[in-house]
N, C-alpha and C positions, 0 to 999 in steps of 0.2 A: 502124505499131506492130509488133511482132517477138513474136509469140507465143511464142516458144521463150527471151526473156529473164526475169527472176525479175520478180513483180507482188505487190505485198503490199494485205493487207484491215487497218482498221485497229478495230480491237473493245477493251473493258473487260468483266470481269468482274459489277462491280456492285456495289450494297450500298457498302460500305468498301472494295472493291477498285477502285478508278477510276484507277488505273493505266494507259496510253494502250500496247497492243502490237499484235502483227501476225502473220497469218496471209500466208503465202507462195503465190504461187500461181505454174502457168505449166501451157503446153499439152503434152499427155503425147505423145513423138515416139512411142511405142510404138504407141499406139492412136488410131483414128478418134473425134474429136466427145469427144474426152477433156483435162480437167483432172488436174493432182497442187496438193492442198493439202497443203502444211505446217505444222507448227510448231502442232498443234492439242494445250492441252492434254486430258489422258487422260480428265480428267471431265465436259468438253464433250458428247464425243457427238457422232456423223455428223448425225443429225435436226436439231439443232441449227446446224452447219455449212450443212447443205442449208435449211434455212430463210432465214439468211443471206445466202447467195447470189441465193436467191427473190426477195429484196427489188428488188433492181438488176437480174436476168436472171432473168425467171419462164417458163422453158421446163422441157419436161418433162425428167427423168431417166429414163434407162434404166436406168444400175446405178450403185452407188456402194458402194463397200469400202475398211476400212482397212486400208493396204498392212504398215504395220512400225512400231515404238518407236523411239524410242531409249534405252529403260530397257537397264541392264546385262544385264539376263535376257531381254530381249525382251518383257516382258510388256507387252501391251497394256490393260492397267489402269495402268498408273504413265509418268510421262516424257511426250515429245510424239511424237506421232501425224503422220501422214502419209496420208491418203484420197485415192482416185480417184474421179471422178465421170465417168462416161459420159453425155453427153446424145442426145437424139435428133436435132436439129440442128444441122447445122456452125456456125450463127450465134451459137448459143447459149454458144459459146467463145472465138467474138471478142469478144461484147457482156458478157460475163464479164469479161474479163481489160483490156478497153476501159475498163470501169467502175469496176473496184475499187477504184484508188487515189484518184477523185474523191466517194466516199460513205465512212458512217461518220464516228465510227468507230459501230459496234454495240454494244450490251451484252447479253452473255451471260443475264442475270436475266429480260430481255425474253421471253426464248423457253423459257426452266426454270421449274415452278409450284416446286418445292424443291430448289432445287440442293444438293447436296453436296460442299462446296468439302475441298480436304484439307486435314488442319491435322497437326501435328508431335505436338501432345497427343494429339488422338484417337488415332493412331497409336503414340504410347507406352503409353498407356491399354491400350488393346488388348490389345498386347505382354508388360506388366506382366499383364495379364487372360491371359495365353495360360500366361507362363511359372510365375508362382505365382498356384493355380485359389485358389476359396474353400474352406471345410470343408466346407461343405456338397459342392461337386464333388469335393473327393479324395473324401468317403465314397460317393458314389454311384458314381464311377470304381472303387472298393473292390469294392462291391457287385455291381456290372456283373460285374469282374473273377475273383469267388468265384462267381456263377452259372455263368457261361460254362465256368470250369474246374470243376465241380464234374457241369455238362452232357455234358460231353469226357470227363472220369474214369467216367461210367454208360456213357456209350456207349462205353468202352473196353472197361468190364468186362462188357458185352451181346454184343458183337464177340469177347470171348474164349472167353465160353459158350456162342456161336454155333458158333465152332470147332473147341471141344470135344467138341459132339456132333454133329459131321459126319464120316464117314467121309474119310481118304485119299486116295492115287492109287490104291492098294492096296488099299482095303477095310479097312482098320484105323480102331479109332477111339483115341485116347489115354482111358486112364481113372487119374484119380488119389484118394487116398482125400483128403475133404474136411477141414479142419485142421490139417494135416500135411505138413509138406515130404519126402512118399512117395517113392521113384522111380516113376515112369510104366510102365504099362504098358497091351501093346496087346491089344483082342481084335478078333475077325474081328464084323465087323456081326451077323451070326446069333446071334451069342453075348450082344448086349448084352442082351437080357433077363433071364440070370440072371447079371448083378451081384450081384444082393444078397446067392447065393450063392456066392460068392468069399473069405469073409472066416472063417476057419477057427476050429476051438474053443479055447477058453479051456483052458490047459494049471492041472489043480487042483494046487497048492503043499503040499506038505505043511511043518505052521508046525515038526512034531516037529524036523525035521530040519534046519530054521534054528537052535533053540534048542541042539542038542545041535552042532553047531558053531560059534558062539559062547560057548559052556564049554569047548570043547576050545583053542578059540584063545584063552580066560585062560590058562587052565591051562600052554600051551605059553611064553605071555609071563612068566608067575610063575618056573617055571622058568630060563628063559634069566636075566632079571635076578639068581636065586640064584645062577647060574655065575658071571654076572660079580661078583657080591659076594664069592665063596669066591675066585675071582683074585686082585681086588684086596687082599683080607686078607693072602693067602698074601706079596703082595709086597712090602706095608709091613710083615710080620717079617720077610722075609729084610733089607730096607735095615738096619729096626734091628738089626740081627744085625750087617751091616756098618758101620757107627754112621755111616752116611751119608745120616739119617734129615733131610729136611729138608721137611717137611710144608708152608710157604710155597715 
C-alpha cells in the first residue's frame, strides 16, 4: 500500500441526510506519524473526525488542527475543512490509512448529541434579522445611540471647563464673560481672584436728552418734506404757465 496516494473514509450525515460521501485521507510528507484529512464538512468538527478514526485505529493523538477552508474568505466556519492529525506511533498511520476504505460508512449523528446542520433559511432568517432589526431594536439602537452622544457632549463640555481654568505655557488663563460671544481675554494667574471685579459701571442715561432729540429730528423731517412740497408746487405752475402741463 503507498501511504502517500489519496485513501477515502466513507460517512452520512444522518437523520434525512443518508447521503453516502467521503472524507479524503493520505500520509502528511511534511511531518512524522502524520495524517491530512480532507473534504471535512465545516460543522463536523475535528472531535468528531477523531472519534471516527478511533473506531478502526484506536491509538493515541498527539495533535491534531485544522489546516485551511476552502470557503471564499477562508473562513473556517463555512466550506470544507482540511485537518492534520499527529499520532504518537508510526503504526497508527498505516493501520489508519490500511483501514479506511474497508469500514463504514459512519454517521455523523452517532457522535453529535445536537447537531447543527446548515440550512439556506436559517441563514436568510438571520440575514433578513440582521438587515431589517425589529421596532423594538431600532428604538433601543436609538436609545443606546442618544445616551452615548449625549455622554461624549458632557464630557466635552467638562474637558472645556477644564481648560478654561487652567493656566497656559505662559501663565495666562483665557476668561470669557458667560452668555455672550465676548472676545476673550487673558489675565496672569495671580489675578484670577478678582474677576468679579473687572466688569465696570453702569454709565446712567439721561431719558431728557433722548426725548429732546427725537423732537428735534420731527421737527427736522417736517421741514424737509415742506421743501420738497414748495418745489414741487413752484414746478407744476411754471409747466402750466408753459401749457405743457400733462399731470398723467
Amino acid at each position: 500500500m503507498d501511504c502517500y496516494s489519496l485513501r477515502y473514509l466513507r460517512f452520512r450525515i444522518g437523520g434525512k441526510y443518508l447521503t453516502e460521501r467521503h472524507l479524503f485521507l493520505k500520509k502528511d510528507p511534511s511531518k512524522e506519524n502524520s495524517i491530512i484529512v480532507s473534504n471535512i464538512p465545516s460543522f463536523v468538527g475535528e472531535d468528531v473526525i477523531l472519534a471516527i478514526i478511533n473506531q478502526f485505529a484506536p491509538f493515541e493523538v498527539e495533535e491534531s488542527f485544522t489546516q485551511r477552508s476552502n470557503a471564499s474568505d477562508n473562513s473556517l466556519s463555512q466550506g470544507q475543512l482540511t485537518m492534520s492529525i499527529t499520532f504518537l506511533k508510526p503504526e497508527a498511520v498505516i493501520q489508519s490509512l490500511a483501514l479506511c476504505q474497508d469500514v463504514g460508512p459512519f454517521t455523523i449523528t452517532d457522535f453529535l448529541e445536537e447537531p447543527e446542520f446548515p440550512s439556506v433559511l436559517n441563514d436568510c432568517t438571520a440575514l433578513y434579522g440582521k438587515l431589517f432589526p425589529s421596532e423594538e431594536q431600532i428604538q433601543e439602537m436609538a436609545d443606546t445611540y442618544v445616551e452615548r452622544y449625549d455622554a461624549e457632549q458632557a464630557e466635552a463640555r467638562k474637558e472645556a471647563k477644564r481648560k478654561y481654568s487652567e493656566p497656559d505655557e505662559d501663565g495666562w488663563i483665557t476668561v470669557t464673560k458667560a452668555k455672550k460671544a465676548a472676545k476673550s481675554m487673558k489675565l496672569k494667574k495671580e489675578d484670577v481672584p478678582l474677576i468679579g471685579g473687572l466688569s465696570g459701571k453702569k454709565k446712567k442715561v439721561d431719558l431728557a436728552y433722548y426725548t429732546f432729540q427725537i423732537k428735534k429730528n420731527r421737527q427736522e423731517k417736517a421741514q424737509e418734506l415742506l421743501k420738497k412740497f414748495e418745489e414741487d408746487r413752484k414746478r407744476i405752475t411754471q409747466l402750466k404757465q408753459a401749457r405743457n402741463f400733462k399731470p398723467m
